[in-house]
MARBA-3410 file (N, C-alpha, C, O; in Angstrom, 1 decimal):
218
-10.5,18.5,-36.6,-9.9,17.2,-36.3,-10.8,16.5,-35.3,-10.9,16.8,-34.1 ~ -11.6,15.2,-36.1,-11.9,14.5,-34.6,-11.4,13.8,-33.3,-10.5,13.0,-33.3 ~ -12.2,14.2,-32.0,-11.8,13.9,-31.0,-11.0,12.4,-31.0,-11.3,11.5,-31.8 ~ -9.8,12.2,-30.1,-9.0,10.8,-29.9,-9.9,10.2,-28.9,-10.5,10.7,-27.9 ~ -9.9,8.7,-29.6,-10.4,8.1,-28.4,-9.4,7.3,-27.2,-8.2,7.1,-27.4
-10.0,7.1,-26.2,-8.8,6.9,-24.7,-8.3,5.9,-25.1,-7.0,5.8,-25.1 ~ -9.2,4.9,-25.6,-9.0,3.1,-25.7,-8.2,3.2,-26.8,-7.3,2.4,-26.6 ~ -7.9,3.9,-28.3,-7.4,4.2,-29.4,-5.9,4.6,-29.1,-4.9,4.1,-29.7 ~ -5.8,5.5,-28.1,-4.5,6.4,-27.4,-3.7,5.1,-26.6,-2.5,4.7,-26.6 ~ -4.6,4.8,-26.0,-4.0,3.7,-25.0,-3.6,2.7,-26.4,-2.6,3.1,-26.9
-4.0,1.9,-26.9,-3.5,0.9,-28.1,-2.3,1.1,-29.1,-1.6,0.3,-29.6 ~ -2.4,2.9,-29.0,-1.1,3.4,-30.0,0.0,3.2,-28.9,1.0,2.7,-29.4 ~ 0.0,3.5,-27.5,1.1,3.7,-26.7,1.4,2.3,-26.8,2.6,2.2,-27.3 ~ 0.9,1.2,-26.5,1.4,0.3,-26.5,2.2,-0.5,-27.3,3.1,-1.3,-26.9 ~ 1.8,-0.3,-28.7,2.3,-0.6,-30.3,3.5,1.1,-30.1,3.8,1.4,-31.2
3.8,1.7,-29.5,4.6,2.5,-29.2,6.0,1.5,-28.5,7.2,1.6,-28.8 ~ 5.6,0.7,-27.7,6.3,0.1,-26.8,6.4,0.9,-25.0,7.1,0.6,-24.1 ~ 5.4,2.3,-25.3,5.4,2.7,-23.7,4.2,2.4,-23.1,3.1,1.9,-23.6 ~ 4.6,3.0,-21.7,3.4,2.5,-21.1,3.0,3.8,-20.1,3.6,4.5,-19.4 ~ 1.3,3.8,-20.7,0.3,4.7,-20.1,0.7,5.2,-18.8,1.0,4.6,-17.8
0.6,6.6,-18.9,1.1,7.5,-17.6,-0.3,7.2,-16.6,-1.5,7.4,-16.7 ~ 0.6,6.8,-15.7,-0.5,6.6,-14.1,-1.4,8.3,-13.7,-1.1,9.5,-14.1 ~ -2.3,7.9,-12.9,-2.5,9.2,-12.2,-2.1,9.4,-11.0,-1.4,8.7,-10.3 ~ -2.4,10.2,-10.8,-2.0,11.3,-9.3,-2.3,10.3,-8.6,-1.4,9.7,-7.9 ~ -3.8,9.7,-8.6,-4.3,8.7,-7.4,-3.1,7.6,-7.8,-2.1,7.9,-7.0
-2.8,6.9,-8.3,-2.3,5.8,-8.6,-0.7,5.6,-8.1,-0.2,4.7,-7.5 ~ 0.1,7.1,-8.5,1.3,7.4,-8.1,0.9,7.0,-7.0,0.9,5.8,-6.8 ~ 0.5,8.0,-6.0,0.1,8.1,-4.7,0.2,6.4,-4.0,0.9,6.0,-3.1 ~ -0.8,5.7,-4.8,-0.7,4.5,-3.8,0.9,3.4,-4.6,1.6,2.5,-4.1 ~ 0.8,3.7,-5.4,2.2,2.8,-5.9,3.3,3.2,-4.8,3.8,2.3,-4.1
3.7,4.7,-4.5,4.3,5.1,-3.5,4.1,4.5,-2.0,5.1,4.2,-1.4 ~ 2.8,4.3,-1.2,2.3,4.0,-0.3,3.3,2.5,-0.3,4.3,2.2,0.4 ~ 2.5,1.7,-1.5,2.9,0.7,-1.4,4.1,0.4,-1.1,4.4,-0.5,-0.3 ~ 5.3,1.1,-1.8,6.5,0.9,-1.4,7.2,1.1,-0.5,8.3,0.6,-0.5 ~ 6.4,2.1,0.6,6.8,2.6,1.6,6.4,1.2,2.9,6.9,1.1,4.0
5.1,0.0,2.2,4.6,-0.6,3.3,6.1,-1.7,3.0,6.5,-2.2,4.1 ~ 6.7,-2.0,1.9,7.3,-3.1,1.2,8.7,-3.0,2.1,9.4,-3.9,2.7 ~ 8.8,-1.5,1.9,10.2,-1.6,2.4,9.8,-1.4,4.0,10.4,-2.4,4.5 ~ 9.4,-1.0,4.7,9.1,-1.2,6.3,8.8,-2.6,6.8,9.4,-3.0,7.8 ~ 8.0,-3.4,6.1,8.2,-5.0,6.1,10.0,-5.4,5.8,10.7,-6.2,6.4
10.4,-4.8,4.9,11.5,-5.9,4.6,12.5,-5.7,6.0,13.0,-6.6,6.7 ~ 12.6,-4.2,6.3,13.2,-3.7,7.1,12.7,-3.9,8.9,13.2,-3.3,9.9 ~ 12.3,-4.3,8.8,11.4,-4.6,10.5,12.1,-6.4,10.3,12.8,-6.9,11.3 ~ 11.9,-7.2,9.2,12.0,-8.6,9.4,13.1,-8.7,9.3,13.5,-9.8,9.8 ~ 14.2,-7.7,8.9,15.8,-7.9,8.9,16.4,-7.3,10.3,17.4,-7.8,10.7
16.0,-6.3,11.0,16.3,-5.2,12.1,15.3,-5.5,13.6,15.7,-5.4,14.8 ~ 14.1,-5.8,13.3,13.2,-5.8,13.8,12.8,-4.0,13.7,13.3,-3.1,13.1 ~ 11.6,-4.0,14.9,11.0,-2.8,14.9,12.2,-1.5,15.1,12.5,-0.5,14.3 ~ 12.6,-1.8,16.1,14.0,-0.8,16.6,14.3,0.0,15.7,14.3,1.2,15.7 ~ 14.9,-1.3,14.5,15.8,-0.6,13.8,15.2,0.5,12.6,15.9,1.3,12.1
14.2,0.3,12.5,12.9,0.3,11.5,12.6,2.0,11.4,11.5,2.4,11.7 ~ 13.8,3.0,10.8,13.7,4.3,11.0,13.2,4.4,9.6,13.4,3.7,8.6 ~ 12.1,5.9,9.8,11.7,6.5,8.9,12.9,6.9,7.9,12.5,7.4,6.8 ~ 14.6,6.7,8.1,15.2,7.4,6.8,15.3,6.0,6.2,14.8,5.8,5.1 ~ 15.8,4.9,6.9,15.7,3.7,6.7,14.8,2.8,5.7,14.9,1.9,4.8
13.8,3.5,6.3,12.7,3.0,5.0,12.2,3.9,3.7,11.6,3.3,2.8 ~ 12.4,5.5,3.6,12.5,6.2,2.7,13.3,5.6,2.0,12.9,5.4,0.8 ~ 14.7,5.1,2.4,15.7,5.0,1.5,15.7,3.4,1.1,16.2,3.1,0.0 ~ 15.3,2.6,1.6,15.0,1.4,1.0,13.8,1.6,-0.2,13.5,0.8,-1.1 ~ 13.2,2.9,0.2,11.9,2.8,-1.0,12.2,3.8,-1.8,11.3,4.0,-2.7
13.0,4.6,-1.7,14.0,5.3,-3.0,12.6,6.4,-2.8,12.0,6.8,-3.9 ~ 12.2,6.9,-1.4,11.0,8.1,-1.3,11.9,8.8,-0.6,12.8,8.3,0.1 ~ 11.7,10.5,-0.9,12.1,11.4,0.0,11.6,11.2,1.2,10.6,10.6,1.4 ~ 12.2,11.7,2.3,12.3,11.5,3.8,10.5,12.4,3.9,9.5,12.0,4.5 ~ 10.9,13.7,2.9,9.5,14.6,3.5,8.6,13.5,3.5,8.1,13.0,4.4
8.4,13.3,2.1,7.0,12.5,1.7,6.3,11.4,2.3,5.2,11.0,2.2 ~ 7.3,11.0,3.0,7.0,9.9,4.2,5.1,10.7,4.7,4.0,10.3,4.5 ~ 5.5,11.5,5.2,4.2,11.8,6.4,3.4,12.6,5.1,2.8,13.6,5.5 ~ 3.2,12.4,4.0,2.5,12.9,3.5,1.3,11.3,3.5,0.1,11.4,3.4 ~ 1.8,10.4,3.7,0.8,9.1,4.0,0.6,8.5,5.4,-0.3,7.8,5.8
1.8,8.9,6.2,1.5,8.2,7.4,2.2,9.3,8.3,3.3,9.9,8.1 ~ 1.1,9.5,9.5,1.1,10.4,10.8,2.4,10.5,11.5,2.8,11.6,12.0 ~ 3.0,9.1,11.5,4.2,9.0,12.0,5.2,7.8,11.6,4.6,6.8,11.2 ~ 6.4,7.6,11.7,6.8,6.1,11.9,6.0,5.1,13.1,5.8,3.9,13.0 ~ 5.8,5.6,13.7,4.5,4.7,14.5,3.1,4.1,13.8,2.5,3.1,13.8
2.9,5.3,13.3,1.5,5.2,12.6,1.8,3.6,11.5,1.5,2.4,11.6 ~ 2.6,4.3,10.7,3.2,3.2,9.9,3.2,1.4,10.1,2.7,0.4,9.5 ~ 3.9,1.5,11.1,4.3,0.3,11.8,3.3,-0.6,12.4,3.5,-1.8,12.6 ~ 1.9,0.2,12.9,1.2,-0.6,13.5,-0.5,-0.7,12.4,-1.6,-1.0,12.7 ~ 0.1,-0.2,11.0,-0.5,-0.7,10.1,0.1,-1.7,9.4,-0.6,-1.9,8.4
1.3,-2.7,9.5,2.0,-3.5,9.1,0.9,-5.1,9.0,0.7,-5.9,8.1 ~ 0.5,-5.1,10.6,0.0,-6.3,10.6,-1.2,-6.5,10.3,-1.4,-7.6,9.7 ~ -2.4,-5.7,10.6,-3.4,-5.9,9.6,-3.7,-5.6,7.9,-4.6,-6.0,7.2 ~ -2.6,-4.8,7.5,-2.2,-5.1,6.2,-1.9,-6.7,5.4,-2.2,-7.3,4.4 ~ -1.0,-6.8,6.5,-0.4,-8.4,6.3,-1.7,-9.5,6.4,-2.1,-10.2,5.5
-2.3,-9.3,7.9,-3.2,-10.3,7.7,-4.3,-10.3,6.5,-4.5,-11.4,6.0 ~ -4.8,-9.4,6.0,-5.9,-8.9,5.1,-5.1,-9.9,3.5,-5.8,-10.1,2.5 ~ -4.0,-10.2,3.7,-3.1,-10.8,2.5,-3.4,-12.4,3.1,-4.0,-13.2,2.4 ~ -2.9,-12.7,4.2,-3.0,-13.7,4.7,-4.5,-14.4,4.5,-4.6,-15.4,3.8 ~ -5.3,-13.7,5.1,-6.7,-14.6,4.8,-7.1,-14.7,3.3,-8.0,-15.6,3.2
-6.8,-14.3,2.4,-7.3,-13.9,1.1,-6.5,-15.2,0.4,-6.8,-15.9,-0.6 ~ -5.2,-15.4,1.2,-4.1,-16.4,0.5,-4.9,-18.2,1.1,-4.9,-19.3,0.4 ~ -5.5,-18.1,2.7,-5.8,-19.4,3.0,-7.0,-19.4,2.8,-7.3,-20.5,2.7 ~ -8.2,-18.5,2.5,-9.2,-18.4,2.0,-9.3,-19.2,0.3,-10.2,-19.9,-0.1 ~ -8.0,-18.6,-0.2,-7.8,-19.8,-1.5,-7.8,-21.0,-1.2,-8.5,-21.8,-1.8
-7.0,-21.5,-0.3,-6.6,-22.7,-0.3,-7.9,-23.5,0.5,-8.3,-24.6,0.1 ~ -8.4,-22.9,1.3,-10.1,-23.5,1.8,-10.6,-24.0,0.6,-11.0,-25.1,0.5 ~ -10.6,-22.8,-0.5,-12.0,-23.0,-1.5,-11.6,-24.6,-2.2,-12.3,-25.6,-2.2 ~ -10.3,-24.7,-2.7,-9.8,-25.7,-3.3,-9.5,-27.1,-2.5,-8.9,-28.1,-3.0 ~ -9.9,-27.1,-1.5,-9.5,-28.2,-0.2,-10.8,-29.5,-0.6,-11.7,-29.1,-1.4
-11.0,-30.4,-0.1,-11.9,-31.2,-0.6,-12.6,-31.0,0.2,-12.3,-30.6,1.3 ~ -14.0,-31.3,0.0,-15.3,-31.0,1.1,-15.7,-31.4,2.3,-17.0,-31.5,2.3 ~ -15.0,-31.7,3.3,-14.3,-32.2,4.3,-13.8,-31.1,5.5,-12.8,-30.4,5.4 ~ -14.6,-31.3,6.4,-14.4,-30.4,7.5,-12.9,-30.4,8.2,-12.5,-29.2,8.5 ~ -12.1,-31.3,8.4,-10.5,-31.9,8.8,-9.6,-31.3,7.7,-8.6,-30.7,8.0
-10.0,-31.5,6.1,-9.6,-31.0,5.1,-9.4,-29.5,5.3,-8.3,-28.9,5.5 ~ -10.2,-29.1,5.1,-10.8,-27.6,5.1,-9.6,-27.0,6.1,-8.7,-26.2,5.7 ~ -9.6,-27.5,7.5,-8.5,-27.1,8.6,-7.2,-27.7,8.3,-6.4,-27.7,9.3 ~ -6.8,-28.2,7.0,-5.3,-28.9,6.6,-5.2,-27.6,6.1,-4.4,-26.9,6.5 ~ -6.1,-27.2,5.2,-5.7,-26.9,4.1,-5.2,-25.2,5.0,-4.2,-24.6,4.8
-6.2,-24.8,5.8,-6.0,-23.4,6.7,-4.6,-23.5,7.3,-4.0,-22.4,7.1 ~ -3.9,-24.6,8.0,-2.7,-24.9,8.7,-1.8,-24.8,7.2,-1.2,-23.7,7.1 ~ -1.7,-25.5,6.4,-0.8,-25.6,5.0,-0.7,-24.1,4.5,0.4,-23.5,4.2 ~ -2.2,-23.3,4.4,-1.9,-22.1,3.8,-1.3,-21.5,4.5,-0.3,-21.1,3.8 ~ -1.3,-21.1,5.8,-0.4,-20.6,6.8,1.0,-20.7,6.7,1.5,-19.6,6.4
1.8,-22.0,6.8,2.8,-22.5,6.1,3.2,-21.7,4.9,4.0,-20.7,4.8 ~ 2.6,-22.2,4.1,3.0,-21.1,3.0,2.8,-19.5,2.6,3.2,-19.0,1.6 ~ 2.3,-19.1,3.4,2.0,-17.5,4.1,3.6,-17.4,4.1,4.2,-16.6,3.3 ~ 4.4,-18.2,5.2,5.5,-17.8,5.4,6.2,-17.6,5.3,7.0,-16.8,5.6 ~ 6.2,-19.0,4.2,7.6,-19.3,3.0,7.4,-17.9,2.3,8.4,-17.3,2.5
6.4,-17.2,1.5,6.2,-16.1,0.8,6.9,-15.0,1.2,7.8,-14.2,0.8 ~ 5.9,-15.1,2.5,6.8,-13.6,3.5,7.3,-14.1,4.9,6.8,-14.3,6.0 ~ 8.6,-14.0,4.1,9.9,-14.9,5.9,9.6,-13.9,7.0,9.5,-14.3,8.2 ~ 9.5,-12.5,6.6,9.7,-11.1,7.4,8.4,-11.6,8.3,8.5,-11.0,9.4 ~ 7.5,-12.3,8.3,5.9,-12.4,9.0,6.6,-12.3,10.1,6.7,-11.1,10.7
7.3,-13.5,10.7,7.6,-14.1,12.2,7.9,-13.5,13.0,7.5,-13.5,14.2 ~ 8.9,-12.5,12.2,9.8,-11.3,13.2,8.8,-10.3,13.8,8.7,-9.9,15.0 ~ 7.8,-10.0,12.1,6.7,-8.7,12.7,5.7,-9.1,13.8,5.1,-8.4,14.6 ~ 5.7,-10.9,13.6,4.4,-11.1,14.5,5.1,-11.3,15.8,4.4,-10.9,16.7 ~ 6.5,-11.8,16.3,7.2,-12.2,17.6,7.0,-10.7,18.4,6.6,-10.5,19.5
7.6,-9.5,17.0,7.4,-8.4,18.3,6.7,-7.7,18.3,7.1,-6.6,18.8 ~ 5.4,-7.8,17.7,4.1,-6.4,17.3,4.0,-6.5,18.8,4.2,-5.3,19.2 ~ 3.8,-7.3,19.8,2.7,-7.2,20.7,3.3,-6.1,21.5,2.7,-5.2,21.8 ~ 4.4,-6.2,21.7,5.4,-5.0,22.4,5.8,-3.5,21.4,5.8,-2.4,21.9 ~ 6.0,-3.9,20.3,6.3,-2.8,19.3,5.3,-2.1,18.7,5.3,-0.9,18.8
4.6,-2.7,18.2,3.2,-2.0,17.3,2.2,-2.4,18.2,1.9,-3.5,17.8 ~ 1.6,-2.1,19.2,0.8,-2.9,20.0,-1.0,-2.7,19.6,-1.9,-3.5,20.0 ~ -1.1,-1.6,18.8,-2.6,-1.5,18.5,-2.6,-1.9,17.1,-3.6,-1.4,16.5 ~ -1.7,-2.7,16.1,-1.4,-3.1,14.8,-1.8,-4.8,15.0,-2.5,-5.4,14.3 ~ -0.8,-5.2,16.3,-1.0,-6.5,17.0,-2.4,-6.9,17.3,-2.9,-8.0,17.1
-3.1,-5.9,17.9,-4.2,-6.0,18.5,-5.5,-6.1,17.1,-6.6,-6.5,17.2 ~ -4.9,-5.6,16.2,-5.6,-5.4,15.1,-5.6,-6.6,14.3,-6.6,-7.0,13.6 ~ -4.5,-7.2,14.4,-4.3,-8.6,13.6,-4.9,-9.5,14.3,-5.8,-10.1,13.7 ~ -4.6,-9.8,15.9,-5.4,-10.4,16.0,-6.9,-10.5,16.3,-7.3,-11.5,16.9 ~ -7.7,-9.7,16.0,-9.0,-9.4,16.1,-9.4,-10.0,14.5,-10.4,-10.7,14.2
-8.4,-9.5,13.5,-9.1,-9.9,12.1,-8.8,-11.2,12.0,-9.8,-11.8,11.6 ~ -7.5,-12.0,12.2,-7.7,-13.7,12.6,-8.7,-14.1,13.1,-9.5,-14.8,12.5 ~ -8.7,-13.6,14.6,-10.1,-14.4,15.3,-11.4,-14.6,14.4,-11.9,-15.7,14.0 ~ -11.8,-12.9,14.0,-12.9,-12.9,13.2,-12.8,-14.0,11.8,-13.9,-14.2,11.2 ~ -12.1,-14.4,11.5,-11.9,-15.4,10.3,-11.6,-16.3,10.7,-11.5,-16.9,9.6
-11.2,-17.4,11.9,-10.8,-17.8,12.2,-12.5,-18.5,13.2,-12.8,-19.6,13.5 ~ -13.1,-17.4,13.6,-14.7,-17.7,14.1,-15.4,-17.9,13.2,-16.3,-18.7,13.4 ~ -15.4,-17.2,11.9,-16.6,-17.7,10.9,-15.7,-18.7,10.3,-16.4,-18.7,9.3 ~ -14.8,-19.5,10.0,-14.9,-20.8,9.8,-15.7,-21.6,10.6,-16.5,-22.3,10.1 ~ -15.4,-21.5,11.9,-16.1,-22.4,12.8,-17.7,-22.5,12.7,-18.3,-23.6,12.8
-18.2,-21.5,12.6,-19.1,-21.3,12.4,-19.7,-21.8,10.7,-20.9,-21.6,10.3 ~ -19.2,-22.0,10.4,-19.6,-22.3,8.7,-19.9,-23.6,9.4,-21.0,-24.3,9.2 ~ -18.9,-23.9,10.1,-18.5,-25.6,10.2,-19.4,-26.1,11.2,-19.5,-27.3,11.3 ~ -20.1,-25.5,11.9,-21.1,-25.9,12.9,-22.9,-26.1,12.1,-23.8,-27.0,12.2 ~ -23.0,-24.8,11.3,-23.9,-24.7,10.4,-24.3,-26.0,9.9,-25.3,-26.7,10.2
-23.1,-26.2,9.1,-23.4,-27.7,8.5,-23.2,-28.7,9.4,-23.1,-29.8,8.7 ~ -23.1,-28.9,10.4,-23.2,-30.1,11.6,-21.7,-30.8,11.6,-21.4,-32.0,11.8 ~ -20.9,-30.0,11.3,-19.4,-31.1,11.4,-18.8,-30.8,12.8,-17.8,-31.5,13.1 ~ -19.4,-29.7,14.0,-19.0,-29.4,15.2,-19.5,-30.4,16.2,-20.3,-31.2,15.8 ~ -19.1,-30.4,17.2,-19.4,-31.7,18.6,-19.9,-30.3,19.5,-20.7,-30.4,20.4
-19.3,-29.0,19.1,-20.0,-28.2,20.1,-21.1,-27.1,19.5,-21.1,-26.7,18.3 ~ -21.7,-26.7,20.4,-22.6,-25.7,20.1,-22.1,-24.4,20.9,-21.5,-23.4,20.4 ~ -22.3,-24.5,22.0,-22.2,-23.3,22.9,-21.1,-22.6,22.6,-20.0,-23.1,22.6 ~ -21.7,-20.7,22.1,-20.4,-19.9,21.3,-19.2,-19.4,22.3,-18.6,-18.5,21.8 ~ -18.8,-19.7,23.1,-18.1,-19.6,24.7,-16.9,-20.7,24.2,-15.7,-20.6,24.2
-17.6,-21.8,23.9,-16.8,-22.8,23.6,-16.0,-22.6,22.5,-14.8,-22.8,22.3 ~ -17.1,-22.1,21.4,-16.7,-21.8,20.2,-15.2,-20.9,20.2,-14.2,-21.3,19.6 ~ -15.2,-19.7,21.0,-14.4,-18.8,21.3,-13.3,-19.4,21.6,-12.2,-18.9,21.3 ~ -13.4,-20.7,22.5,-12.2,-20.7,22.8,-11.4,-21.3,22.5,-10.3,-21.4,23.0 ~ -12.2,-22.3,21.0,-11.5,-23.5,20.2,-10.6,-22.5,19.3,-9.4,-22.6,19.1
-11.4,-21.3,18.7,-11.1,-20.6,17.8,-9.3,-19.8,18.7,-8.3,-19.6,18.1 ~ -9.5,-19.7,19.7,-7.8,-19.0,20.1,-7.3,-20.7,20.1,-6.7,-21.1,19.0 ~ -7.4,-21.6,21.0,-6.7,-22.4,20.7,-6.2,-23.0,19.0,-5.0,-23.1,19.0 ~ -6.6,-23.2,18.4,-7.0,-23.1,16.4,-5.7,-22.3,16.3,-4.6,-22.9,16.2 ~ -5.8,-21.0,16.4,-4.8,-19.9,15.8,-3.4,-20.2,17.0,-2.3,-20.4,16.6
-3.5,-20.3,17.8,-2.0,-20.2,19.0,-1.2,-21.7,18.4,0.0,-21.8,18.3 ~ -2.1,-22.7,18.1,-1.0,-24.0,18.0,-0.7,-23.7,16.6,0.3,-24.3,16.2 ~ -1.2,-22.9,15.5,-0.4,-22.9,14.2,0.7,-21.7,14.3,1.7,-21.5,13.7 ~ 0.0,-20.9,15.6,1.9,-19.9,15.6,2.8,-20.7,16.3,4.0,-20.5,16.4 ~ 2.3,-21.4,16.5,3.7,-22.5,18.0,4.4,-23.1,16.8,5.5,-22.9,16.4
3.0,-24.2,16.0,3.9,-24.9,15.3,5.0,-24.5,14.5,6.1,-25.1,14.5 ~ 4.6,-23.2,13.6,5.2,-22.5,12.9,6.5,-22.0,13.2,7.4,-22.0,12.4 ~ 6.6,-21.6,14.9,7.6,-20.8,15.6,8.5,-22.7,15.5,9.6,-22.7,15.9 ~ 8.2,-23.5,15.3,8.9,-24.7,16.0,9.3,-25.0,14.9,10.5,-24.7,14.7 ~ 8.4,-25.7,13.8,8.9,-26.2,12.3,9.0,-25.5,11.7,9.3,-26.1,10.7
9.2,-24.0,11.2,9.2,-23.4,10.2,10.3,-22.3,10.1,10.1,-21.3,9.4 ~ 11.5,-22.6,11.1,12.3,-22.0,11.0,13.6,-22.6,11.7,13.7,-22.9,12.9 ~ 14.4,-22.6,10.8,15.9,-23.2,11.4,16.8,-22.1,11.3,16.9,-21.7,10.1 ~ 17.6,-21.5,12.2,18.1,-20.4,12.3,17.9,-19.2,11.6,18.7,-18.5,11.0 ~ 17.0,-19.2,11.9,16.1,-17.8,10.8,15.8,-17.8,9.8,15.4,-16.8,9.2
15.9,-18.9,9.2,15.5,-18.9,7.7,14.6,-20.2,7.6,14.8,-21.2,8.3 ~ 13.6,-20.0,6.7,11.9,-20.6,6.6,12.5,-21.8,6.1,13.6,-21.8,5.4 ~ 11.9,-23.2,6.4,12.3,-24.3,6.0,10.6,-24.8,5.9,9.7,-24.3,6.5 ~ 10.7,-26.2,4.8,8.9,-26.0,4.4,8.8,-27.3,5.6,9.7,-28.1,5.7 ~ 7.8,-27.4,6.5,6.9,-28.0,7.1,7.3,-29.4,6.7,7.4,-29.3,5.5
7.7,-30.9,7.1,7.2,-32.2,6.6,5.6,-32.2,7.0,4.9,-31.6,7.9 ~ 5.3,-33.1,6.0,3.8,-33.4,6.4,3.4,-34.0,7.3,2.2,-34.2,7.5 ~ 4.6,-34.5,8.0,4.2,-35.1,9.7,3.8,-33.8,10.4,2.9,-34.2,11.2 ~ 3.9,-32.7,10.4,2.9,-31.8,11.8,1.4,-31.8,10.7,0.5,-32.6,11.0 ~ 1.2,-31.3,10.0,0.0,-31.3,9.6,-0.5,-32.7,9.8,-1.3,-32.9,10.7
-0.1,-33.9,9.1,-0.9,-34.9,9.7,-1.0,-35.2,11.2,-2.0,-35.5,11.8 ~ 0.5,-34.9,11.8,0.0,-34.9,13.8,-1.1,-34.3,14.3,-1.6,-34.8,15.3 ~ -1.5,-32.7,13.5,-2.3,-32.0,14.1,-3.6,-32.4,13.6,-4.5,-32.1,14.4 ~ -4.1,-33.1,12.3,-5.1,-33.6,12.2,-5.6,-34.9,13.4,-6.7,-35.0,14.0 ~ -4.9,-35.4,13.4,-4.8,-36.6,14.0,-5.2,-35.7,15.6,-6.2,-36.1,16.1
-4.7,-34.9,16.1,-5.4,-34.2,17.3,-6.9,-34.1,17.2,-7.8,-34.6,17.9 ~ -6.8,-33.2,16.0,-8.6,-32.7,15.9,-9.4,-33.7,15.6,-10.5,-33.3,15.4 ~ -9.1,-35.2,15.6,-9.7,-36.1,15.1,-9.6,-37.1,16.5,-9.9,-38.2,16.5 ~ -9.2,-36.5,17.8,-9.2,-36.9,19.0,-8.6,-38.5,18.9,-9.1,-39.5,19.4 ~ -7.3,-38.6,18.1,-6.8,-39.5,18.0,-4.9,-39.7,18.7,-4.1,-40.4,18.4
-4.9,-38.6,19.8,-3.7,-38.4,20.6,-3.7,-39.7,21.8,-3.0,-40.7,21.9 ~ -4.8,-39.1,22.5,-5.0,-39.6,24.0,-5.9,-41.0,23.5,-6.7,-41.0,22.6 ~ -5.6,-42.1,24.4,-6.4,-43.2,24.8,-7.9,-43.2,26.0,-8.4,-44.3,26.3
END
């Protein structure tokens, strides 16, 4: 009998109407994943507190053991939350950059808007980000190190090509925290009415352009 081919087996399963058994590796992170899904959902509804390892096994339909077969502890877990999240985050306004018109002011709408809609996607953000710095504190520290760093090489893209008024990287540093702190403010201000995400009018984004365009003060 000649050998089956994979691609031939895979074609019959499907004209079968089932679908190709995962592997070991694959289970493994499908599981991971659900364990990260339900610890987000459960941190943005409870906050960190409430946020127990049975709590999240059973939101993710995993045995309690198997928990620590991926993560060291319910700690460990938790302060992998937010650079997970951000790593989603930049990849989501990183789209919206590429698509923005070729326009230095644009480019930073479009970073403020992706943000925005970061939120709307995942409401749980605000909660994880209000209490990482106290709860997950080296998860916090992690997030924001990978913001900054993305949040610095825009600027730097943006100096390259001459759209900056500053040079010196001191300065640079410190536009780049101011940059990231007024879109958590704004966010904490417009983007939530009693705990539930409401979308932005396009008056803060135009107000905040209108800043970076040194059009506030007289």
């Amino acid at each position: 009998m000649a050998d089956s081919n994979p691609a031939d087996t895979l074609s019959i399963a499907r004209d079968a109407g089932t679908k190709p058994r995962l592997t070991r590796a694959e289970k493994a992170e499908a599981t991971r994943v659900r364990l990260f899904e339900a610890a987000i959902q459960i941190v943005g509804e409870q906050g960190y507190a409430g946020a127990s390892v049975a709590l999240i096994t059973g939101r993710a339909k995993v045995a309690q053991g198997t928990f620590y077969n991926y993560f060291e502890s319910r700690q460990d877990l938790l302060d992998q939350l937010l650079p997970a999240i951000s790593e989603q985050l930049h990849e989501m306004i990183r789209a919206k950059v590429m698509t923005a018109p070729d326009d230095p002011l644009e480019r930073e709408r479009a970073r403020l808007c992706g943000f925005f809609e970061f939120l709307e996607k995942s409401p749980h953000l605000f909660k994880i980000l209000s209490e990482g710095m106290v709860q997950a504190p080296t998860g916090f520290r992690r997030h924001l190190e990978m913001q900054t760093a993305s949040y610095r090489r825009a600027l730097e893209y943006e100096r390259r090509r001459g759209n900056l008024r500053i040079e010196d990287p001191n300065e640079i540093d410190v536009v780049t925290q101011m940059l990231l702190s007024t879109r958590e403010y704004l966010s904490g201000r417009f983007c939530y009415v009693d705990g539930q995400f409401v979308r932005p009018s396009d008056f803060v984004a135009d107000t905040y352009i209108k800043l970076l365009r040194g059009q506030i003060f007289k």
